[in-house]
PDB file as gemmi writes it, atoms N, CA and C in Angstrom:
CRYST1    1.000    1.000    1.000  90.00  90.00  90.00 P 1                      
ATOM      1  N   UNK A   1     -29.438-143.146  54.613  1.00  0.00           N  
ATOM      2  CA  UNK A   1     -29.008-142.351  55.750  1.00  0.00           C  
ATOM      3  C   UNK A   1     -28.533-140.973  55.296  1.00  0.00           C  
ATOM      4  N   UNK A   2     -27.535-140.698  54.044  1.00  0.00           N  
ATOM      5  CA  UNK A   2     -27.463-139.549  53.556  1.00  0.00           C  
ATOM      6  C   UNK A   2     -28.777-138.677  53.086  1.00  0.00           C  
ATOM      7  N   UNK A   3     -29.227-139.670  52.828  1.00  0.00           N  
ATOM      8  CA  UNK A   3     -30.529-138.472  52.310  1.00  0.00           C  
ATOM      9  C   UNK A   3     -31.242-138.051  52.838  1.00  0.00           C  
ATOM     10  N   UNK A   4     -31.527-138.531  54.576  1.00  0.00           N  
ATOM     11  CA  UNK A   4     -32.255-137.913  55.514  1.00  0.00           C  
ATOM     12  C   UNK A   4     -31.217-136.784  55.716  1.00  0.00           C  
ATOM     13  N   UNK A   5     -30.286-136.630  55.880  1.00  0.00           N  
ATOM     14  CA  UNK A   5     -29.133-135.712  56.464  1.00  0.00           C  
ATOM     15  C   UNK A   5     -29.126-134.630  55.515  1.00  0.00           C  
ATOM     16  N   UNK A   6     -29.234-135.017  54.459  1.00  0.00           N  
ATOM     17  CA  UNK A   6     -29.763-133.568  53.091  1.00  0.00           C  
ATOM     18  C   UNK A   6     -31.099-133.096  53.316  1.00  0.00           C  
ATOM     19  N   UNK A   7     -31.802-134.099  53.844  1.00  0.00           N  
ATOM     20  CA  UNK A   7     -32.976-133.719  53.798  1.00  0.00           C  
ATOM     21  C   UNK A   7     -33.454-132.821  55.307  1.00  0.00           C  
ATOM     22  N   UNK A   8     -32.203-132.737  56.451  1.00  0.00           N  
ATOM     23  CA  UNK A   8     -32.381-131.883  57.302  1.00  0.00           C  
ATOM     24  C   UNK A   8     -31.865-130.749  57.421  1.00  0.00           C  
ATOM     25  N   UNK A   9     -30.784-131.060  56.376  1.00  0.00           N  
ATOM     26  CA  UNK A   9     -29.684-129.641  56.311  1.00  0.00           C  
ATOM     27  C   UNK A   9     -30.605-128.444  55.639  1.00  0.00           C  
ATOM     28  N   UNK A  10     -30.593-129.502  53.754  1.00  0.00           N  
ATOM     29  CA  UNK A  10     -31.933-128.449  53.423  1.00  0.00           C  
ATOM     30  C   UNK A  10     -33.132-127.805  54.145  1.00  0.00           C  
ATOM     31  N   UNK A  11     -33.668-128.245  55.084  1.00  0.00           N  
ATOM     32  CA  UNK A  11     -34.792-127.403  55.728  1.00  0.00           C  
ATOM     33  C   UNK A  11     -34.571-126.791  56.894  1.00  0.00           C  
ATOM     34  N   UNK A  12     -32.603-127.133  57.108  1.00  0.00           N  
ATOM     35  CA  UNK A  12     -32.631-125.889  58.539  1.00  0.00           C  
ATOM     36  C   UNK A  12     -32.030-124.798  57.559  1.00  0.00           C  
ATOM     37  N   UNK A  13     -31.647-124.924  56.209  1.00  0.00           N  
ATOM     38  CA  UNK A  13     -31.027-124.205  55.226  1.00  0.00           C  
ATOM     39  C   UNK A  13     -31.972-123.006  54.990  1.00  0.00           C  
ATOM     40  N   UNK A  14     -33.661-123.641  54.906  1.00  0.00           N  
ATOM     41  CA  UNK A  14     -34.260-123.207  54.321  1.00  0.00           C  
ATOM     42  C   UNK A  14     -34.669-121.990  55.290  1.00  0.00           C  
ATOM     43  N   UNK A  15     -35.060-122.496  57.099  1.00  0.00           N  
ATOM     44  CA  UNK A  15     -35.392-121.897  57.451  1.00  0.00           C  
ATOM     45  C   UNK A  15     -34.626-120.638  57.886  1.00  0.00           C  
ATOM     46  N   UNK A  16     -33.213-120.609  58.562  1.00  0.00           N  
ATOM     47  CA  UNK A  16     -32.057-119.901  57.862  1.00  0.00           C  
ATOM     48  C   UNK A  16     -32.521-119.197  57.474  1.00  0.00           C  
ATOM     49  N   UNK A  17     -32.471-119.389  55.731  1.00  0.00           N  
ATOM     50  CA  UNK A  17     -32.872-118.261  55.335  1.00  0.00           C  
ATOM     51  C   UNK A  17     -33.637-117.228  55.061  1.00  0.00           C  
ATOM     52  N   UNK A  18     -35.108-118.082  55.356  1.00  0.00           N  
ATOM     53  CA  UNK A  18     -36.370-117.132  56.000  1.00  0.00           C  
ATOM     54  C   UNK A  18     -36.054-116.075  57.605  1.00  0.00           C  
ATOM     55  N   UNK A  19     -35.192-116.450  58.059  1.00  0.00           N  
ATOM     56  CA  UNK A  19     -35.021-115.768  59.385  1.00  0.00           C  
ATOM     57  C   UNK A  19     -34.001-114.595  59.012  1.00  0.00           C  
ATOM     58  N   UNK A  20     -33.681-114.222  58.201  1.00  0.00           N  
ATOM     59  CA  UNK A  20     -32.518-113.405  58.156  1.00  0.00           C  
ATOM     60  C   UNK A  20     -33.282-112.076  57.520  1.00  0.00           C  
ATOM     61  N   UNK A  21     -33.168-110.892  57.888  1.00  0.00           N  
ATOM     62  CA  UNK A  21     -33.592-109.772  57.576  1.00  0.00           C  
ATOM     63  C   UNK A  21     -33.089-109.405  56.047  1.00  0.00           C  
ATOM     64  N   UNK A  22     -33.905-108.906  55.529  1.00  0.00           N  
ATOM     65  CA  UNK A  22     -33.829-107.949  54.249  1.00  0.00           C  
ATOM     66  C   UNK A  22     -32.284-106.653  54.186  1.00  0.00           C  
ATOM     67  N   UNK A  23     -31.585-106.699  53.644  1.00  0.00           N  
ATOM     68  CA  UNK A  23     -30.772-105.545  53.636  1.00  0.00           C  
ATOM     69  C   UNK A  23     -31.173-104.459  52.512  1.00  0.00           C  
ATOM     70  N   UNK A  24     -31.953-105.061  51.503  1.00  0.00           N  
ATOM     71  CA  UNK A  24     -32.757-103.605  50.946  1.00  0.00           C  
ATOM     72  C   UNK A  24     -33.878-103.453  51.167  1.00  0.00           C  
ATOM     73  N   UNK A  25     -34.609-102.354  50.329  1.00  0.00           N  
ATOM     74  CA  UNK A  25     -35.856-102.326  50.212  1.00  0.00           C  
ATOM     75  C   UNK A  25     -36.490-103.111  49.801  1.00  0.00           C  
ATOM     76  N   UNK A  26     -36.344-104.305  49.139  1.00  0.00           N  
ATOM     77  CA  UNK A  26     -37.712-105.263  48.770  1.00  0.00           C  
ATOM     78  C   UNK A  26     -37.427-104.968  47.159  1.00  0.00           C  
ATOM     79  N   UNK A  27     -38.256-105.770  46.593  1.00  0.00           N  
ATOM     80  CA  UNK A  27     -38.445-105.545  45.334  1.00  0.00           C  
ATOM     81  C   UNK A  27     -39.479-104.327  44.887  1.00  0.00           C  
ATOM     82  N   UNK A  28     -40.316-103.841  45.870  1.00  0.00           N  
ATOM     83  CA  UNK A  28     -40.821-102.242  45.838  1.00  0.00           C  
ATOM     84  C   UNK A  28     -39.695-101.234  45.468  1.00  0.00           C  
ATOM     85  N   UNK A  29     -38.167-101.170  45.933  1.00  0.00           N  
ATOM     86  CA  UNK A  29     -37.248-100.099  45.732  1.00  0.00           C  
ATOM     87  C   UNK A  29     -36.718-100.710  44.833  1.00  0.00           C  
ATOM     88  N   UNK A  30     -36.729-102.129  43.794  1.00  0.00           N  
ATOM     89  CA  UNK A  30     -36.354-102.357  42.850  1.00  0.00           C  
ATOM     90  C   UNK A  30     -37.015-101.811  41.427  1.00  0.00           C  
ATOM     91  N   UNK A  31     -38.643-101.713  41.583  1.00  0.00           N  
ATOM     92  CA  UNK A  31     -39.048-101.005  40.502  1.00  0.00           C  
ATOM     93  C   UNK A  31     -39.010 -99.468  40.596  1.00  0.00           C  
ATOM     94  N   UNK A  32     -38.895 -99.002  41.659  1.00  0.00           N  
ATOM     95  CA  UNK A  32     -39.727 -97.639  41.568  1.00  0.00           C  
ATOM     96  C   UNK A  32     -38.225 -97.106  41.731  1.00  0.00           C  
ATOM     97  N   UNK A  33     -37.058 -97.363  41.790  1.00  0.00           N  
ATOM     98  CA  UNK A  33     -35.784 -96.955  41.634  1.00  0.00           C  
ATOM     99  C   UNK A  33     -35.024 -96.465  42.970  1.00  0.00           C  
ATOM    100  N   UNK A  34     -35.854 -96.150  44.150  1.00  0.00           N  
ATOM    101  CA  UNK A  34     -35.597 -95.139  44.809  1.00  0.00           C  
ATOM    102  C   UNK A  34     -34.251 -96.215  45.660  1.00  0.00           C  
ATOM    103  N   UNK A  35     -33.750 -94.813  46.143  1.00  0.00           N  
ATOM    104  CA  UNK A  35     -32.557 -95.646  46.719  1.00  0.00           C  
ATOM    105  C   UNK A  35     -31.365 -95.654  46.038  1.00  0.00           C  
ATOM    106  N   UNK A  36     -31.510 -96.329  44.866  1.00  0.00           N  
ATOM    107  CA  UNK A  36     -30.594 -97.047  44.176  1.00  0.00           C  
ATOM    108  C   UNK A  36     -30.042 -98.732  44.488  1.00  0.00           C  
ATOM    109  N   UNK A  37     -29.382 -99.961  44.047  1.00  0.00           N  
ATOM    110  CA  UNK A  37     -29.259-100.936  44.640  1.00  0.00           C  
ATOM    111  C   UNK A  37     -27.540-100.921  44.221  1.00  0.00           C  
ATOM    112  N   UNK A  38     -27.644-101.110  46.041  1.00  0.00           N  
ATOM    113  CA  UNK A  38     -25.859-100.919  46.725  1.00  0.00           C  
ATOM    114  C   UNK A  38     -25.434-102.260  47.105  1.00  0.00           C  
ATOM    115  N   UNK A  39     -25.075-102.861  46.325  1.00  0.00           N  
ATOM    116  CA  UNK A  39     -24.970-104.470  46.689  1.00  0.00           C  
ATOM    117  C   UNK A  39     -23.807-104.452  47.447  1.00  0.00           C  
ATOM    118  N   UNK A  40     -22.907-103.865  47.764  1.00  0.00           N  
ATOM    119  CA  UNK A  40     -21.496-104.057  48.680  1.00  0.00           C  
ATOM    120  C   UNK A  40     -21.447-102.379  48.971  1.00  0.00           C  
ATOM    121  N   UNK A  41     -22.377-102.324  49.823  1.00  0.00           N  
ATOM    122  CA  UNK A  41     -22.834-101.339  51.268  1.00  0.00           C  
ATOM    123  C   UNK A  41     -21.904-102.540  51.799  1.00  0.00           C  
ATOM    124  N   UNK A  42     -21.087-101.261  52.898  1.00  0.00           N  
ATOM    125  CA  UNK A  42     -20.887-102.068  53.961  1.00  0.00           C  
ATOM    126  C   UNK A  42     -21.402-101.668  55.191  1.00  0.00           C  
ATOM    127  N   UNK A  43     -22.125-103.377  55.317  1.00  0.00           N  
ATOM    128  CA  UNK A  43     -23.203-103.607  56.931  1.00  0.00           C  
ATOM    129  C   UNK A  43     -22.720-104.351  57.213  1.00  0.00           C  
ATOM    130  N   UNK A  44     -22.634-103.672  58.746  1.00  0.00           N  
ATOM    131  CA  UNK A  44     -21.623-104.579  59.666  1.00  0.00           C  
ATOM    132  C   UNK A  44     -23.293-105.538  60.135  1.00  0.00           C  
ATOM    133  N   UNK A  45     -22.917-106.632  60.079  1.00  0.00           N  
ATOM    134  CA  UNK A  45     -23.845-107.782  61.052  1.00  0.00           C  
ATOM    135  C   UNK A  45     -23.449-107.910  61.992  1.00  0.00           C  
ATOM    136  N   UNK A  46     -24.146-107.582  63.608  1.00  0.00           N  
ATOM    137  CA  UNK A  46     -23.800-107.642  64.850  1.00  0.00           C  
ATOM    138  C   UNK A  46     -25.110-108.729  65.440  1.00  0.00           C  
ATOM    139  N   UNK A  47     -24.717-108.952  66.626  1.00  0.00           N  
ATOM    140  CA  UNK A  47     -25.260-109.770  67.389  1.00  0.00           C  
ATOM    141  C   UNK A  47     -25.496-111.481  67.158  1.00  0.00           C  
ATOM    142  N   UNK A  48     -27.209-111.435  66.754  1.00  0.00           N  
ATOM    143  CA  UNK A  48     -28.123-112.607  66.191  1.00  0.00           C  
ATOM    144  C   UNK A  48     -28.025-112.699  64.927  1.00  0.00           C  
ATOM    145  N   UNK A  49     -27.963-111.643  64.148  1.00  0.00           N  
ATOM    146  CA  UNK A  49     -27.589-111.894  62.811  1.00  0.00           C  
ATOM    147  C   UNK A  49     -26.126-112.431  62.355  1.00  0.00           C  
ATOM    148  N   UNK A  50     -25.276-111.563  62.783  1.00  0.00           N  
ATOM    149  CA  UNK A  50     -24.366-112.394  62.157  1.00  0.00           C  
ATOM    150  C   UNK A  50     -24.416-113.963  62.846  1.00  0.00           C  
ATOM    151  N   UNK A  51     -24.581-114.337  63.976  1.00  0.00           N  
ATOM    152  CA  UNK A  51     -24.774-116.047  64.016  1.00  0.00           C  
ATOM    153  C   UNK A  51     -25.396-116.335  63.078  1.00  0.00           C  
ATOM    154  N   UNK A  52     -26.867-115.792  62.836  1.00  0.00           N  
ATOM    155  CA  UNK A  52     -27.534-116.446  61.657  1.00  0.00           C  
ATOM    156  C   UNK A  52     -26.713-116.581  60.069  1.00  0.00           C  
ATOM    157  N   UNK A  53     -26.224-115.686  59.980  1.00  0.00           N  
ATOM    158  CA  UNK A  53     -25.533-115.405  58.425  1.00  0.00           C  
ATOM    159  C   UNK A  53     -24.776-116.513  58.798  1.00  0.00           C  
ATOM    160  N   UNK A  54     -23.338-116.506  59.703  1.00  0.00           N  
ATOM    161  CA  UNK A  54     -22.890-117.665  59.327  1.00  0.00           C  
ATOM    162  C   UNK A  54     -23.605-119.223  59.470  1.00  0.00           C  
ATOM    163  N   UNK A  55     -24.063-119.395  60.179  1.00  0.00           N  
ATOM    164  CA  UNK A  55     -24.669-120.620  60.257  1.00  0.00           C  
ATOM    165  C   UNK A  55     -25.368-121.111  58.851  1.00  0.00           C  
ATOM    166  N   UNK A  56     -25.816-120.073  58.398  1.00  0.00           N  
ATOM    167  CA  UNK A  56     -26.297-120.244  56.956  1.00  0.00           C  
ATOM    168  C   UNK A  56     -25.210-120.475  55.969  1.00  0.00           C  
ATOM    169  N   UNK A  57     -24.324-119.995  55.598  1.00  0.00           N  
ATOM    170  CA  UNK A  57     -22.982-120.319  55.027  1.00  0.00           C  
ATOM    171  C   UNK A  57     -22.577-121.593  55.546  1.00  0.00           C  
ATOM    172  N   UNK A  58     -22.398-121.933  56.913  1.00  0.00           N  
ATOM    173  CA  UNK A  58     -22.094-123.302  57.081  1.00  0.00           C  
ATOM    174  C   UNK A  58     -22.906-124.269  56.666  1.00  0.00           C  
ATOM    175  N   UNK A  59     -24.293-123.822  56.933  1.00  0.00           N  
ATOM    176  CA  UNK A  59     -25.230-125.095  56.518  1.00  0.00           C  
ATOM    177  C   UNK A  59     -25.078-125.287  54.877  1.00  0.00           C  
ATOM    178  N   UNK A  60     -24.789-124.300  54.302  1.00  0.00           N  
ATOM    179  CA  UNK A  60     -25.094-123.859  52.584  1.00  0.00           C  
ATOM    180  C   UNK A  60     -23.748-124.880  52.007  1.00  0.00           C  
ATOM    181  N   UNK A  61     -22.631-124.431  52.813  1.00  0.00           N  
ATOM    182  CA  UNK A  61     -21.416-125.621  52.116  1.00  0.00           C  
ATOM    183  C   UNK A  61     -21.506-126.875  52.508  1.00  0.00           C  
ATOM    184  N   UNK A  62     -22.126-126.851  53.977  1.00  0.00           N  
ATOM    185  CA  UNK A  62     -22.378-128.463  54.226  1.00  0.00           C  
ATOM    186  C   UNK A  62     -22.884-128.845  53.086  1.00  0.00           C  
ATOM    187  N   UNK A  63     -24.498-128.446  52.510  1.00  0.00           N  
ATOM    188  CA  UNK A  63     -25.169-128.884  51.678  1.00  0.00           C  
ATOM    189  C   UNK A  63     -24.501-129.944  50.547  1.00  0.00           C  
ATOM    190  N   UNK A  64     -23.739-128.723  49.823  1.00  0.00           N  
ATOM    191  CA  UNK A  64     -22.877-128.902  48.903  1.00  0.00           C  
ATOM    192  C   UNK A  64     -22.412-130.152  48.818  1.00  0.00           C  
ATOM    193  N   UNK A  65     -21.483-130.503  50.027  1.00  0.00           N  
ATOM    194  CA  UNK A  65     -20.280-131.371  50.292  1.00  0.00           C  
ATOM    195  C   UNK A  65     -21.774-132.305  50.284  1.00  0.00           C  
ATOM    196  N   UNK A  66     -22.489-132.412  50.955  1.00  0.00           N  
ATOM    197  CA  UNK A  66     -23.415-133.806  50.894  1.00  0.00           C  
ATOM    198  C   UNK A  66     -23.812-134.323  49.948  1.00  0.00           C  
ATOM    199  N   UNK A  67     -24.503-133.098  48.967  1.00  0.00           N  
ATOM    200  CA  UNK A  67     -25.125-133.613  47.654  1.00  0.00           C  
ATOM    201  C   UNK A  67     -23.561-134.240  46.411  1.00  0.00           C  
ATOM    202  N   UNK A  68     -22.577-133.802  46.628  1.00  0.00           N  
ATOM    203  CA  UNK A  68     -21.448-133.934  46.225  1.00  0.00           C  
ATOM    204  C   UNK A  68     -21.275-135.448  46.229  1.00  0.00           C  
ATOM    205  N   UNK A  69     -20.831-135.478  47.874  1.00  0.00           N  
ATOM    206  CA  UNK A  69     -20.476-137.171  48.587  1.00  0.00           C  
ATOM    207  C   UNK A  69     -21.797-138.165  47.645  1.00  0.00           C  
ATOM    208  N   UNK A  70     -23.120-137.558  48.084  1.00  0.00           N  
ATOM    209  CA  UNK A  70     -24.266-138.716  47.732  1.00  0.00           C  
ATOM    210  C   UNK A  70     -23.864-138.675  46.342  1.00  0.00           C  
ATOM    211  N   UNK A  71     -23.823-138.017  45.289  1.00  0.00           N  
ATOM    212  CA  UNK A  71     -23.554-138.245  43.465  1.00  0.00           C  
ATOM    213  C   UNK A  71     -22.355-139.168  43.618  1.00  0.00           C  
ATOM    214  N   UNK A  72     -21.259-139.189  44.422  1.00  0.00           N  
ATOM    215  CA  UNK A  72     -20.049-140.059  44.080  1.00  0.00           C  
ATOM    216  C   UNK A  72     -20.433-141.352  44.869  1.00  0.00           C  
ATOM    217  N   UNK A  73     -21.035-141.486  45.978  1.00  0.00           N  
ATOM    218  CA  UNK A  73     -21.678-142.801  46.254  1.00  0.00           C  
ATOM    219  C   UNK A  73     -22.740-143.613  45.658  1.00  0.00           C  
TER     220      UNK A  73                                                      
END                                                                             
């Protein structure tokens, strides 16, 4: 029963995180330099995104705590 429940978290985890927009350029502005990479820019997340961001954080520690619980069971 736990492992179906990992096994749904992981793939709403997964999709999560396919749904969430890019905050840089891609790995294109990683080689060619431009830009520079601003890892703590501050972007405010409004609307749909920030639901998505957190929901992803929630699903991401759920994870955790499951794969955790299942190793001690």
């Amino acid at each position: 029963m736990l492992d179906i429940l990992i096994l749904i978290v992981s793939a709403a985890l997964i999709v999560l995180t396919l749904l969430q927009s890019g905050k840089s350029e891609g790995i294109s502005g990683a080689f060619t330099g431009s830009g520079g990479l601003n890892l703590f820019a501050n972007v405010k997340e409004r609307g749909s995104e920030k639901v998505i961001s957190n929901l992803t954080l929630v699903l991401g520690i759920l994870f955790f705590v499951l794969v955790i619980i299942n190793r001690i069971v």
